[in-house]
C-alpha positions in Angstrom: 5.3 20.9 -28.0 3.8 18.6 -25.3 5.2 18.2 -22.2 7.7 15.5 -20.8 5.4 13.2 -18.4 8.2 11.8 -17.4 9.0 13.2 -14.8 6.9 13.1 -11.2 6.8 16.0 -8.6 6.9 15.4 -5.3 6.0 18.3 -2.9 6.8 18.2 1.2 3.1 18.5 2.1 2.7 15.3 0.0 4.4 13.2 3.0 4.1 15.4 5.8 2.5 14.1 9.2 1.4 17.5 10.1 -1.2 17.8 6.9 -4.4 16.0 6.5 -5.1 13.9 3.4 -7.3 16.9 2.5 -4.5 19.5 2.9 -2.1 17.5 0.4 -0.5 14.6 2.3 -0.5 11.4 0.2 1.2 8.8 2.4 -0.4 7.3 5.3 0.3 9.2 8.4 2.4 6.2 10.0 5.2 6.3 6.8 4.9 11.0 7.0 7.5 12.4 8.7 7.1 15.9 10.2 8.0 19.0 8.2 9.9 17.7 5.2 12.2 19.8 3.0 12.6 19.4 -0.8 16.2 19.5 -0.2 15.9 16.2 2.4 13.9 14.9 -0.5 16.6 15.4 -2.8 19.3 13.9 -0.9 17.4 10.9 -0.4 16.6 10.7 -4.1 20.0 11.4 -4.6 21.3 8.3 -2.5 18.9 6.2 -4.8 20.9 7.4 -7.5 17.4 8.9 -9.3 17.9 11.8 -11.4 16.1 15.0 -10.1 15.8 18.4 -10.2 15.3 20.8 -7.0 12.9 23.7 -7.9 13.3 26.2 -5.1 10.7 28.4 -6.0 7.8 26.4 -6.7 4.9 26.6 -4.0 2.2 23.8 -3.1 -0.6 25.3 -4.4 -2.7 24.1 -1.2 -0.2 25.5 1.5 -1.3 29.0 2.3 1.3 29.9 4.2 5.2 29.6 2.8 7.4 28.4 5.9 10.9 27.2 5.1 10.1 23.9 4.9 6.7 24.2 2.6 8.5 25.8 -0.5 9.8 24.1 -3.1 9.3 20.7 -4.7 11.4 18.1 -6.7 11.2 16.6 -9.7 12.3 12.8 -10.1 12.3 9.9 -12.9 11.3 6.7 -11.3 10.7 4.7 -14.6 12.9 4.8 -17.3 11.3 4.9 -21.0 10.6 1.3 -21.3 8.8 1.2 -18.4 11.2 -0.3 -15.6 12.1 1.4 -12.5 15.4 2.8 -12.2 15.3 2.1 -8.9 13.8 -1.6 -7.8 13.3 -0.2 -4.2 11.0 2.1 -5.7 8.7 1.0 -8.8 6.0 3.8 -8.3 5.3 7.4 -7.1 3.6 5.6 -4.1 6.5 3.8 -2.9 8.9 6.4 -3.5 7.4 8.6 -1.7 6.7 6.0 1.6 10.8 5.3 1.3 11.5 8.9 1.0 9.7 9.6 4.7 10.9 6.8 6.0 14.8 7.7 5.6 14.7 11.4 5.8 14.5 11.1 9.8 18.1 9.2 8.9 19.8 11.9 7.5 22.6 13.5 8.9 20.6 17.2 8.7 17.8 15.4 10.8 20.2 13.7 13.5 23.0 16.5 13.9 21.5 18.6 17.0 23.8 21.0 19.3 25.2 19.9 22.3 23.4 20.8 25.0 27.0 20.3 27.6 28.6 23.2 25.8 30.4 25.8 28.5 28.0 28.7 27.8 29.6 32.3 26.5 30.3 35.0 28.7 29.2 37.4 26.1 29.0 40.3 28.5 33.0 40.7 29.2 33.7 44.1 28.7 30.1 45.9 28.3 29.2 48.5 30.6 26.6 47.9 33.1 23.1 50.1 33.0 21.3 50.8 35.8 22.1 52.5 39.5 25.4 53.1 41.0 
């Protein structure tokens, strides 16, 4: 049985600004963003309305080491069986993969960040002090 070529994989390092073209990225450094997760990717393929799958335990077979945000990949249809994008936004690999950097800094998981005027804990109520008496 031959496999369905349907189907294109996109990996982080693939539009990461921290990689070099010769370590995997494929975008031009001005579209990467920094440190990618597949599941970023998928949400933004997901807002497309693309059908994908996550594949957690896949591994880019140039990163050497596995960090959080280097494991993983996705799998996405961008053309249809005729031949036509699903999505018009994005007709290719290419330009999927420039619009999917572009909005992943937009997502809510990129632009959530603590507040930094919270009152801080006194998490030493009640502990006994070491040291000299």
């Amino acid at each position: 049985m031959e496999p369905d070529r349907s189907w294109n994989i996109i990996y982080p390092a693939y539009i990461n600004a921290n990689h070099t073209l010769k370590k995997g990225r494929r975008i031009p450094k001005q579209f990467a963003v920094e440190n990618p997760t597949y599941q970023e990717i998928g949400d933004v393929f997901g807002s497309l309305g693309l059908t994908y799958e996550l594949e957690s335990t896949k591994h880019y077979s140039r990163e050497l080491d596995r960090e959080r945000w280097q494991v993983g990949r996705v799998k996405v249809k961008v053309i249809d069986g005729s031949g036509n994008p699903f999505n018009p936004k994005v007709p290719n690999k290419f330009e999927l993969m420039k619009y999917t950097a572009t909005m992943i800094p937009k997502l809510k998981s990129r632009s959530s960040k603590p507040s930094d005027n919270q009152q801080p804990s006194s998490s030493n109520k009640g502990k006994k002090k070491k040291g000299r008496k």
